[in-house]
Backbone as CSV, one residue per row, in Angstrom:
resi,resn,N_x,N_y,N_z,CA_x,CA_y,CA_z,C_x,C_y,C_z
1,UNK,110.539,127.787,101.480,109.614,126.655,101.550,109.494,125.996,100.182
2,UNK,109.475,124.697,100.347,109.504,123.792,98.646,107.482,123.882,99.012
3,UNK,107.049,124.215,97.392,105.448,123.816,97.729,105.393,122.480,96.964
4,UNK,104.474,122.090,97.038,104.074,121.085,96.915,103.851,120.616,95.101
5,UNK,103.622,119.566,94.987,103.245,119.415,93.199,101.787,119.423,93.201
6,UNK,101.495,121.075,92.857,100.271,121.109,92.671,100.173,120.412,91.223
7,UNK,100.461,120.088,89.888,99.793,119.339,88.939,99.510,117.749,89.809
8,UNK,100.703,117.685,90.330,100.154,115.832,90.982,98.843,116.244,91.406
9,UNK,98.744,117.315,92.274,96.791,116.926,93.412,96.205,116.934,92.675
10,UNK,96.432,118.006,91.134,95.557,118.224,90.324,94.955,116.944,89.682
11,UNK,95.748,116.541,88.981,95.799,115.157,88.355,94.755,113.842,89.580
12,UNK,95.013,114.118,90.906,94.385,113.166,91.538,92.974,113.558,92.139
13,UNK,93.274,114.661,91.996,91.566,115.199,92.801,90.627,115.187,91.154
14,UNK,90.747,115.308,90.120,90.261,115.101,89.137,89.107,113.666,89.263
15,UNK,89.656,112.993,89.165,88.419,111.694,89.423,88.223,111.125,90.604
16,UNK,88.325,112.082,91.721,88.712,111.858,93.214,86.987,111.709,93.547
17,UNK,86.298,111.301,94.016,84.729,112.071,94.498,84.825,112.106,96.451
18,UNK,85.185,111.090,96.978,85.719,111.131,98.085,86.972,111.101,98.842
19,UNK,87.277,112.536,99.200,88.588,112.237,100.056,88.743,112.597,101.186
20,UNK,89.918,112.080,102.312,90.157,111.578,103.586,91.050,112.841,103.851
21,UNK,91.036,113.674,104.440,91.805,114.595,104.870,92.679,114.089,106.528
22,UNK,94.058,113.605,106.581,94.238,113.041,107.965,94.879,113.671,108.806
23,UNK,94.776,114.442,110.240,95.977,114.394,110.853,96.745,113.497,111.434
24,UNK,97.740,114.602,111.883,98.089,113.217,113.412,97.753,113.278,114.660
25,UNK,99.135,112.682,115.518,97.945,112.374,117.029,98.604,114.150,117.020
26,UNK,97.917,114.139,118.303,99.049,115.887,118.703,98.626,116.698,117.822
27,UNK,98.446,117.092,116.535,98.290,117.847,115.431,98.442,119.439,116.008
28,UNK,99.711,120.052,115.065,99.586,121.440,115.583,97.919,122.360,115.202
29,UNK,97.938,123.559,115.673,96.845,124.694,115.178,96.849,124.841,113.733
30,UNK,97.861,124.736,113.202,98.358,125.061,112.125,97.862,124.449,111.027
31,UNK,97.836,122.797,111.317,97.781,121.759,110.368,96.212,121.403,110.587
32,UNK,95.551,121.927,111.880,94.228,121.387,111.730,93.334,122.628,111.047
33,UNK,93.725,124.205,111.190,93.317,125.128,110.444,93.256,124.716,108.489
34,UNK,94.379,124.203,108.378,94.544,123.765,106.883,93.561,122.889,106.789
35,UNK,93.690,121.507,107.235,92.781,120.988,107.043,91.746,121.165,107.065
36,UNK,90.736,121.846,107.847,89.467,122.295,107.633,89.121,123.205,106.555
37,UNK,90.181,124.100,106.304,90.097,124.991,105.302,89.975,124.134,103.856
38,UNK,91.110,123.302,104.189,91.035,121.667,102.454,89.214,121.725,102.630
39,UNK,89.101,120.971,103.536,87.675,120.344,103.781,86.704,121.356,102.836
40,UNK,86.441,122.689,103.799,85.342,123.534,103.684,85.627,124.058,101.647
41,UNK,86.738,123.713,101.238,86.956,124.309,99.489,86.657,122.859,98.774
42,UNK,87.026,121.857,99.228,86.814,120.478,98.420,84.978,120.358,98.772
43,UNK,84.633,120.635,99.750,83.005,120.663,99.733,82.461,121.035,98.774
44,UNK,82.728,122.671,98.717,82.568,123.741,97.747,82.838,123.551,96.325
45,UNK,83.684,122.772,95.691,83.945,122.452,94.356,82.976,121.382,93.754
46,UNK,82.429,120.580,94.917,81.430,119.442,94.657,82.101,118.138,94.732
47,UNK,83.168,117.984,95.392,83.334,116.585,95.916,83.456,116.704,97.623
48,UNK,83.860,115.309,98.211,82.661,115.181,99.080,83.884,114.672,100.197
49,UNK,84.382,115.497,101.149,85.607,115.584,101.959,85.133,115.382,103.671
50,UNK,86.386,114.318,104.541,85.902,114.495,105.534,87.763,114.558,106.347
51,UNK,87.264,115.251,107.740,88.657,115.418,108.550,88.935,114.069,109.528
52,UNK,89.780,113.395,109.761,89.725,112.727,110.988,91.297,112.742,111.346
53,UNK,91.005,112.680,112.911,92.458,113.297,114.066,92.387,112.078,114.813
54,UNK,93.508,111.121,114.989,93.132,110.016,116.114,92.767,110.591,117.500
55,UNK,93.956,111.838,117.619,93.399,112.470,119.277,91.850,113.541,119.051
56,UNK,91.614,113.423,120.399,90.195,114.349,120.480,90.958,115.838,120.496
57,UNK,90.286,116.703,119.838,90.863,117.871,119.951,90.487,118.892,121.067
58,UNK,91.269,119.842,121.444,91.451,120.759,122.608,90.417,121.752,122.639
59,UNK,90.357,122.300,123.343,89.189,123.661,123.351,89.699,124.550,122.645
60,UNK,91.199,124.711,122.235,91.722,125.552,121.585,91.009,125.853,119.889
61,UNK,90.992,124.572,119.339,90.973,124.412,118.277,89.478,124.355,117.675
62,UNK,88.189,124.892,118.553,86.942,124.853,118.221,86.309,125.915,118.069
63,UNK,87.439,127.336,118.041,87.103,128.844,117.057,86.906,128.147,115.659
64,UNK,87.944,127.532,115.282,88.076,127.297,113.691,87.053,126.922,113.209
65,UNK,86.177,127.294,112.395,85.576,126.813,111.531,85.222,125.367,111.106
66,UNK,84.415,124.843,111.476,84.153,123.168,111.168,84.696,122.664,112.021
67,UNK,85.314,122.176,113.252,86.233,121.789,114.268,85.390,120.652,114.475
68,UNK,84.141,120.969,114.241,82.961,119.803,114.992,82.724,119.148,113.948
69,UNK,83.370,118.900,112.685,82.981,117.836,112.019,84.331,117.014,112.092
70,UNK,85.277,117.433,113.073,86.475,116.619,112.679,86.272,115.065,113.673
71,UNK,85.982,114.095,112.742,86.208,112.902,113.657,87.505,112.109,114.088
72,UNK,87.082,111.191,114.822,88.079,110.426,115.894,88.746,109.410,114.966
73,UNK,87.594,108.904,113.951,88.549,107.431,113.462,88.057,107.814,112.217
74,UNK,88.509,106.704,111.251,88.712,107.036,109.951,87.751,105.709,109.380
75,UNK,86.656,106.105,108.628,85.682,105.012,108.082,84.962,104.088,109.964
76,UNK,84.878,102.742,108.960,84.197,101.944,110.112,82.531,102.283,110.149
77,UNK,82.126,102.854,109.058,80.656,103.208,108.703,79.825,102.663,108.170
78,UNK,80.610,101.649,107.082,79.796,101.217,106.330,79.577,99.199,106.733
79,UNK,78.436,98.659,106.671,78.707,97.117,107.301,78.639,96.298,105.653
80,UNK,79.528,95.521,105.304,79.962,94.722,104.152,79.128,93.555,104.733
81,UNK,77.837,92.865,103.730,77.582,91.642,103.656,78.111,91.092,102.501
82,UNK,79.047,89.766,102.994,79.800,89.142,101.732,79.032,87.817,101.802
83,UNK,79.154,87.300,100.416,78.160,86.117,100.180,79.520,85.333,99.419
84,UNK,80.401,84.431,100.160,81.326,83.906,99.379,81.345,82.262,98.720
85,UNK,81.489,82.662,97.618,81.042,81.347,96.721,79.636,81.145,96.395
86,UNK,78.886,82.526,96.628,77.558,82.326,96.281,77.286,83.531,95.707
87,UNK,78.132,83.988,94.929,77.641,85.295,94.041,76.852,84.976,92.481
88,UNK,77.188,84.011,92.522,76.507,83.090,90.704,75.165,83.133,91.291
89,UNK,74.507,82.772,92.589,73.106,82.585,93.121,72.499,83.894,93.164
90,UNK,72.953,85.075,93.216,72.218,86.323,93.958,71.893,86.749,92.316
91,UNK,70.433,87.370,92.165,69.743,87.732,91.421,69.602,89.766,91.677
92,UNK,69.390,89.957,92.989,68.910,91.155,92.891,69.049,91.442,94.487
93,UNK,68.979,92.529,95.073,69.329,92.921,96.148,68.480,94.240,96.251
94,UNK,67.620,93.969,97.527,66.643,95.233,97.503,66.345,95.629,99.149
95,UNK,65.855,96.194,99.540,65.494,96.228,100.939,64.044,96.890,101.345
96,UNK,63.744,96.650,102.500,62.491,96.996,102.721,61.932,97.628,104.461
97,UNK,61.184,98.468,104.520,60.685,98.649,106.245,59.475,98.063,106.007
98,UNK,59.784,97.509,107.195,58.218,96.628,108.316,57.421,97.756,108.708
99,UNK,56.459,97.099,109.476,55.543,97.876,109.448,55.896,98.618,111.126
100,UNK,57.075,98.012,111.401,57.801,98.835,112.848,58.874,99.165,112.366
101,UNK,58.767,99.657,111.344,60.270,100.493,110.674,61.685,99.627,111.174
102,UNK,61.281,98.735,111.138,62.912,97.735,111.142,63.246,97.239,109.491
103,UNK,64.438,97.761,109.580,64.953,97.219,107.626,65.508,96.315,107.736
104,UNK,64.940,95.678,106.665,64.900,94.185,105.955,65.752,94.197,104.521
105,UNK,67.169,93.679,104.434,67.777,93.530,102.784,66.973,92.031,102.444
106,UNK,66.699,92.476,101.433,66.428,91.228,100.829,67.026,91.049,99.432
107,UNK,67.444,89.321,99.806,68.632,89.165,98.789,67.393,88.236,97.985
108,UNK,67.078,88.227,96.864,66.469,87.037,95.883,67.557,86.695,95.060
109,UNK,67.353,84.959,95.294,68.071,84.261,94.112,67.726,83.723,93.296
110,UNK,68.769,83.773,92.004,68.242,83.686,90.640,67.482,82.487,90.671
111,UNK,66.613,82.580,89.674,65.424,81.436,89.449,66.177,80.014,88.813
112,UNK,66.020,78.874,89.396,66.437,77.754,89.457,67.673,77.547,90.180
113,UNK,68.445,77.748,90.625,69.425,78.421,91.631,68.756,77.184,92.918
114,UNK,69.937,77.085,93.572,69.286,76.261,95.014,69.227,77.190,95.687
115,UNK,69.668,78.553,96.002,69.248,79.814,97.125,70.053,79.915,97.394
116,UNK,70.280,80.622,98.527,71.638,81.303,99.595,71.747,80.442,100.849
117,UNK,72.677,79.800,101.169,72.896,79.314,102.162,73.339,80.290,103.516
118,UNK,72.568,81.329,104.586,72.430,82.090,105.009,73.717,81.746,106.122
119,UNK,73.807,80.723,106.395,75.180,79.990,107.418,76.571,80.881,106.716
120,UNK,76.670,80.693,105.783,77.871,81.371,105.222,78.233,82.386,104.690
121,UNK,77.042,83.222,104.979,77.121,85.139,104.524,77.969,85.495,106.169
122,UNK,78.896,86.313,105.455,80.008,87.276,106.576,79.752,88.852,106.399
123,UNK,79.614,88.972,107.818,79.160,90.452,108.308,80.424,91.192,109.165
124,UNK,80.721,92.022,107.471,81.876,93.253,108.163,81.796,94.391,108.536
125,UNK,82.857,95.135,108.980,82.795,96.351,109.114,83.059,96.772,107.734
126,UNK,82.451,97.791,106.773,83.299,98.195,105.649,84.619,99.022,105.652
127,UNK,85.208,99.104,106.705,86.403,99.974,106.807,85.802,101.779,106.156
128,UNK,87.133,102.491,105.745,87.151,103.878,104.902,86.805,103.466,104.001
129,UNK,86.111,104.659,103.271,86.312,104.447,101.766,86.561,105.643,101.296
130,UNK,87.408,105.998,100.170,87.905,107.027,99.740,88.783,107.001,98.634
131,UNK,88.855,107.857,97.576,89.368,107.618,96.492,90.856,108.351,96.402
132,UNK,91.345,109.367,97.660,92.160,110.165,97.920,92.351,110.585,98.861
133,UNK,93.725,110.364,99.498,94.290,110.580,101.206,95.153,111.768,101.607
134,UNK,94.367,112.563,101.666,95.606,113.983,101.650,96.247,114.088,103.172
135,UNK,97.203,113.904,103.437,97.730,113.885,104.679,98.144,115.387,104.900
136,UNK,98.048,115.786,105.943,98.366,117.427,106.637,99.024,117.309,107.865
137,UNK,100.543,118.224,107.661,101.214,117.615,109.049,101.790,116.670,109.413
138,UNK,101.327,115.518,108.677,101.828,114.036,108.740,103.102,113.760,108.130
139,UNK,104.060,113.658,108.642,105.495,113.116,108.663,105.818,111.769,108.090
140,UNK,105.076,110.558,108.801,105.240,109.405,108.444,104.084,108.850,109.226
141,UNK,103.231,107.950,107.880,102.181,107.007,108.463,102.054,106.451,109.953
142,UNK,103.031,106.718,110.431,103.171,106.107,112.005,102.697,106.966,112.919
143,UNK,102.472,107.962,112.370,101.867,109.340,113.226,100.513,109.673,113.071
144,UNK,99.725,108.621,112.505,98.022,108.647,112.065,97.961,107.935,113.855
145,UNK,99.154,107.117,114.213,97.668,106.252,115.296,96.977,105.484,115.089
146,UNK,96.326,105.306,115.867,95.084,104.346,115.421,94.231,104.292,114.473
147,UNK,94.338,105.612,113.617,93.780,105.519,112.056,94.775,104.906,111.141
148,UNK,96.050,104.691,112.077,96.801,103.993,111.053,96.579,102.351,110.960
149,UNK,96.900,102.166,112.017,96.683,100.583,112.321,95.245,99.806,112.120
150,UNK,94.401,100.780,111.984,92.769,100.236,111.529,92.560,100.291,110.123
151,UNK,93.423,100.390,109.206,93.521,101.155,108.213,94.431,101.116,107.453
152,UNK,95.728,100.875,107.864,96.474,100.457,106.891,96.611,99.396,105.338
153,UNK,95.612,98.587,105.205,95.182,97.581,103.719,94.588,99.058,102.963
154,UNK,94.263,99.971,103.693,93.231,100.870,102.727,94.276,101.925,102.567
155,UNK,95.175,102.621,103.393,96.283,103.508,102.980,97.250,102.762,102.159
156,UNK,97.427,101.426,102.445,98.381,101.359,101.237,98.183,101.233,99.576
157,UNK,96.594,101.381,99.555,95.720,101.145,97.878,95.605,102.531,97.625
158,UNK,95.228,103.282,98.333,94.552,104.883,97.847,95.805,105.676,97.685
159,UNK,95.666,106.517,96.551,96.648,107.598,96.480,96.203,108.510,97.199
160,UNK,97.881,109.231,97.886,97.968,110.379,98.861,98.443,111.088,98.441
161,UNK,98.861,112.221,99.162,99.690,113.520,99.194,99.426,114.440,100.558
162,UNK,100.823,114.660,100.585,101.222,115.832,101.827,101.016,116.894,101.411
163,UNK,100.581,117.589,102.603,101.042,119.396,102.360,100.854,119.610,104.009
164,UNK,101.962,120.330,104.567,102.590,120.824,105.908,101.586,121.529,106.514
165,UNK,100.899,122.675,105.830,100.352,123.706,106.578,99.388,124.539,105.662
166,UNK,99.030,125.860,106.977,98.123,126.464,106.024,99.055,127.792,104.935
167,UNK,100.291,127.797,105.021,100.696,128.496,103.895,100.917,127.492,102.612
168,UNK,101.155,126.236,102.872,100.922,125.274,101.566,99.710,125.707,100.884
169,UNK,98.586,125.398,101.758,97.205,125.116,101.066,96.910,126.192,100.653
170,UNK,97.320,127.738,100.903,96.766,128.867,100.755,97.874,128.620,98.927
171,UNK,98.796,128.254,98.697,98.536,128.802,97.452,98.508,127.379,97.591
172,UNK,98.001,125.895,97.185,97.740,125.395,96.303,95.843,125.373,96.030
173,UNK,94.907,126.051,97.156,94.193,126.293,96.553,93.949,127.195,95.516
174,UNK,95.328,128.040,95.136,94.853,129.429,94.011,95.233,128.878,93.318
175,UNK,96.134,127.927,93.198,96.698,127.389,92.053,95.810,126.509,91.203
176,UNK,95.253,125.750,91.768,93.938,124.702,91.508,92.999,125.968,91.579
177,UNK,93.035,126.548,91.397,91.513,127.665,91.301,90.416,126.799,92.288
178,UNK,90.523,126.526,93.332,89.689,126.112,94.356,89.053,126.783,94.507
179,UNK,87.297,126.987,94.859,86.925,128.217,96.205,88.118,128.019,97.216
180,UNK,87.805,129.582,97.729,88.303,129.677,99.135,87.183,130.953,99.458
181,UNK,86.394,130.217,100.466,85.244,131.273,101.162,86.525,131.994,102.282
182,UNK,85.275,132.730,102.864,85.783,133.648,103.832,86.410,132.767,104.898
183,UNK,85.102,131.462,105.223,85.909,130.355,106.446,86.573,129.829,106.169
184,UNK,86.957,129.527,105.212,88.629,128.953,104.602,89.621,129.955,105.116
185,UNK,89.439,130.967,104.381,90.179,132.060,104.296,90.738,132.487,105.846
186,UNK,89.621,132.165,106.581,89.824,132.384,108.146,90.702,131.794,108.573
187,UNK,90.120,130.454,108.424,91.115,129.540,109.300,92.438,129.244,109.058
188,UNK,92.825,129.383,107.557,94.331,129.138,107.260,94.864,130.784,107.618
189,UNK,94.324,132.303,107.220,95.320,132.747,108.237,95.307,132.820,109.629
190,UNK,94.132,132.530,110.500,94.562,132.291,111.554,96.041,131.080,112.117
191,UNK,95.652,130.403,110.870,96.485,129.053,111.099,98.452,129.581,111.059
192,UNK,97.784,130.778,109.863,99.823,131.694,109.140,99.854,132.200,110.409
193,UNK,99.005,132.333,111.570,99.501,133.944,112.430,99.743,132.719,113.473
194,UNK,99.842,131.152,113.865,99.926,130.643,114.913,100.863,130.479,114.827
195,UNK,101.576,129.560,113.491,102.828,129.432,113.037,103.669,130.280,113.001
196,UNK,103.845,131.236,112.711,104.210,132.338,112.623,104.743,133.490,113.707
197,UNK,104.089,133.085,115.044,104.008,134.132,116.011,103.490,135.066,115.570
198,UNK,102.446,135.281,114.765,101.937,137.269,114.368,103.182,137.269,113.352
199,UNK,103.406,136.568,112.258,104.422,136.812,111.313,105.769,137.294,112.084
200,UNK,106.500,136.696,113.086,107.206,137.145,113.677,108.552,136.088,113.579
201,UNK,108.147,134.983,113.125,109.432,133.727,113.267,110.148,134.113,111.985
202,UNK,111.460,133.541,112.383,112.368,133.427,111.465,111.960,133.119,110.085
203,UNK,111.071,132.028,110.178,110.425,131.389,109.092,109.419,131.974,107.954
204,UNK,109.612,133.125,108.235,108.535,134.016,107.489,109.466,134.541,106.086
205,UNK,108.697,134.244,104.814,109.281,134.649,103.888,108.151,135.148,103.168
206,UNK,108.812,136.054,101.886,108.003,136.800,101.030,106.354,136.019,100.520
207,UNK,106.826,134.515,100.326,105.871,133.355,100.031,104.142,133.982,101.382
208,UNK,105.060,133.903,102.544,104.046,133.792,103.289,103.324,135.344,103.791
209,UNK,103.538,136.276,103.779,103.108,137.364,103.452,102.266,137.236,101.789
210,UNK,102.949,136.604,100.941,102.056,136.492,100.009,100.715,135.730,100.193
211,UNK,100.713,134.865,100.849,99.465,133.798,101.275,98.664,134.570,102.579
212,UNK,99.129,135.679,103.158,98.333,136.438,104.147,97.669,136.925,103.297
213,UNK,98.367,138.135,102.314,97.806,139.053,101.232,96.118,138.186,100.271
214,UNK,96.820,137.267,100.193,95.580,136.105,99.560,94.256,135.911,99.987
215,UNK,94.692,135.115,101.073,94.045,135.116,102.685,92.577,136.340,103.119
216,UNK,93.641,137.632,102.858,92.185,138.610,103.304,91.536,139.508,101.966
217,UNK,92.634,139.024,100.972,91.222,139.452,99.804,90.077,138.824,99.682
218,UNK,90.170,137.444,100.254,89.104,136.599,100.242,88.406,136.560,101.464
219,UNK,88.853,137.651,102.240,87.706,137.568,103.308,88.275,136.727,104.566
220,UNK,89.100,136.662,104.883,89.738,136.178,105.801,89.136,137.463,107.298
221,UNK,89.170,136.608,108.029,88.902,137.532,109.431,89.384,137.102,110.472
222,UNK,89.834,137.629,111.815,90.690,137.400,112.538,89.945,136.118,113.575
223,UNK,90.293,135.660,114.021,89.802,134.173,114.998,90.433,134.724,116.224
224,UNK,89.989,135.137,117.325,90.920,134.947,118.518,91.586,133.383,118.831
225,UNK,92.403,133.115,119.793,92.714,131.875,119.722,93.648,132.404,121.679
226,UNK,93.148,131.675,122.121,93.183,132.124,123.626,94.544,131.210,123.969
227,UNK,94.969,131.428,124.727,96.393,130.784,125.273,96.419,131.685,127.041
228,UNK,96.863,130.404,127.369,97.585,130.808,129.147,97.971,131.868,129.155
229,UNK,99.153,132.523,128.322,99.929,133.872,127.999,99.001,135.144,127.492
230,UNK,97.741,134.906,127.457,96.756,135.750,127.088,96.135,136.461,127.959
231,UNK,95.943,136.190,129.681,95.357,135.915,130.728,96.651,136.735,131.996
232,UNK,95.874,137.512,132.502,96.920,138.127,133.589,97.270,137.047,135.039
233,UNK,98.298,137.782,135.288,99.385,136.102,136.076,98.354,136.381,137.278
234,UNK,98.014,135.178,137.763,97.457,134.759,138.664,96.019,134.223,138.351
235,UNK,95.389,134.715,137.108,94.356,134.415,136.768,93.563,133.063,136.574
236,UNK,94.636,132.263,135.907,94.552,130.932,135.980,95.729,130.169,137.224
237,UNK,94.673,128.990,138.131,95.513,128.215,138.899,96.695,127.649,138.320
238,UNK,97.713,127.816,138.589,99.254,127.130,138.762,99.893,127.030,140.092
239,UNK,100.495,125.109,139.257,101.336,124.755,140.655,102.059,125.648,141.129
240,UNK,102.892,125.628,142.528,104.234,126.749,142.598,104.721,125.798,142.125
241,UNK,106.340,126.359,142.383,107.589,125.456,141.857,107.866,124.420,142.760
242,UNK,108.104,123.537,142.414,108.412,121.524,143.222,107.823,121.362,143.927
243,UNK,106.435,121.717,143.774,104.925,121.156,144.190,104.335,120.301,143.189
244,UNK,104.039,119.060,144.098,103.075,117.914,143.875,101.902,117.929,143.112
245,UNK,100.969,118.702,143.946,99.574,119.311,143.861,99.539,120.541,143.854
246,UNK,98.837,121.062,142.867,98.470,122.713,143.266,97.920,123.142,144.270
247,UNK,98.291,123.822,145.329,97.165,124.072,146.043,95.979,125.217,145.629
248,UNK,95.141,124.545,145.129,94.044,125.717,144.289,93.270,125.942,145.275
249,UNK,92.708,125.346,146.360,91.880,125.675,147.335,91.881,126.896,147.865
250,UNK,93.269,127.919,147.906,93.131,129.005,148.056,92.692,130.513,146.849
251,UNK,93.081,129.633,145.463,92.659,130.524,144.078,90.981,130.767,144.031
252,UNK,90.344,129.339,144.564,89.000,128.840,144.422,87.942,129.467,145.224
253,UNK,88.918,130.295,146.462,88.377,130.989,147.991,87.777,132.379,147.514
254,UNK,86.765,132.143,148.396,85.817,133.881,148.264,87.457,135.056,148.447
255,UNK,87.560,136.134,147.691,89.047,137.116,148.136,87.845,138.376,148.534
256,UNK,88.848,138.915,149.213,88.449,139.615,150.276,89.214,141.216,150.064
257,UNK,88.365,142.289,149.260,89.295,143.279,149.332,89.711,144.339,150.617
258,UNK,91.393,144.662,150.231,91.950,144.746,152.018,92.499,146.292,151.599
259,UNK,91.545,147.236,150.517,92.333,148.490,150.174,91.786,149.597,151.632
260,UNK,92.660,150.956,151.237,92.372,152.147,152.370,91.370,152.670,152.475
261,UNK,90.339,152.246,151.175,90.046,153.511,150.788,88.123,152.807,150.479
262,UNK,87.374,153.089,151.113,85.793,152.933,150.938,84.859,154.101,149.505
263,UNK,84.484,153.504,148.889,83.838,154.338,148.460,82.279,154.479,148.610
């Protein structure tokens, strides 16, 4: 495995205060374990990190740790009032609650000033904002989705960086002397044992046994993570073979035991 240039993140998470952690659509176990794990250590250091997946995620993926802070779209939070050709007029900008808690901005303009012509203030969405785009999993910008296409003026200004998985992040958080709590620690090796088959793929090298070893000095603990193949055959409804519809109406039926033997 090539890792990553940990001095580059270094260098960018340095004056970073907010960053965008992204998947893609589909996102394996793997890449959303990392990411939460980024999330829950960039919290922890004192800057200020969020996840977003264009797809909604599976039931699979809501053992992991933080799963429920991962959102759907990327920014679209903040509303931009622009005052164009009338920024020489604005004096001060303050706001206020009524006495029915409805907020009031109030713009005052500078003294002798003709005022704000209220016809020509534009009301935006503020898009993302973020000072750093760490992509996880992500191949090519075309695989964000609809965080791409809502979003693209703002991915092409902010500096990024990739990293594949949770054996990346497991050493570039040691490398960056990151925290890594125990729920970090969790979720990226749960994330080594998905990838991995139980350390069983081809793909397993000394590197990644080293990032397990990492992993549970820090408190790493096992996550079940449930799959079809987990479950004895018949347990869950399946079609037969070159059937339309399942017929589940009979899985769904009161069963009736037909043994010899009464106790």
């Amino acid at each position: 495995m090539i890792r990553p240039d940990h001095q580059k993140l270094q260098n960018l998470l340095q004056p970073a205060r907010s960053i965008a952690i992204l998947l893609p659509k589909n996102p394996s176990y793997d890449s959303v374990a990392a990411a939460l794990a980024l999330k829950i250590s960039l919290d922890a250091s004192g800057k200020s990190a969020t996840v977003s997946c264009p797809d909604p995620l599976t039931v699979e993926f809501h053992r992991l740790v933080g799963a429920s802070s991962i959102t759907s779209n990327f920014g679209s939070r903040n509303l931009v009032i622009s005052f164009p050709d009338q920024t020489e007029s604005v004096d001060k900008v303050s706001y206020n609650l009524d006495d029915h808690g409805i907020l009031q901005l109030i713009v005052t303009p500078k003294p002798g000033s003709a005022g704000l012509d209220h016809r020509r203030l534009k009301f935006v969405s503020g898009g993302a904002q973020a000072d750093l785009v760490i992509l996880v999993g992500v191949a090519d910008l075309s695989d964000l989705g609809q965080i791409y296409i809502d979003s693209k003026d703002l991915l092409a200004q902010v500096p990024q960086f990739q990293v594949s998985g949770s054996e990346e992040v497991t050493h570039l958080l040691t490398s960056l002397s990151l925290p890594v709590s125990a729920d970090a620690a969790s979720n990226l090796f749960t994330g080594l044992q998905k990838i991995t088959r139980n350390f069983q793929a081809e793909s397993v090298t000394a590197d990644t046994f080293e990032a397990a070893a990492i992993l549970m000095r820090h408190g790493a603990h096992h996550i079940d993570v449930a799959s079809p193949s987990d479950f004895p055959e018949g347990s869950i409804p399946t079609p037969p073979p070159n059937a339309d519809q399942p017929p589940t109406q009979d899985w769904y039926a009161p069963k009736v035991y037909k043994g010899t033997t009464v106790s």
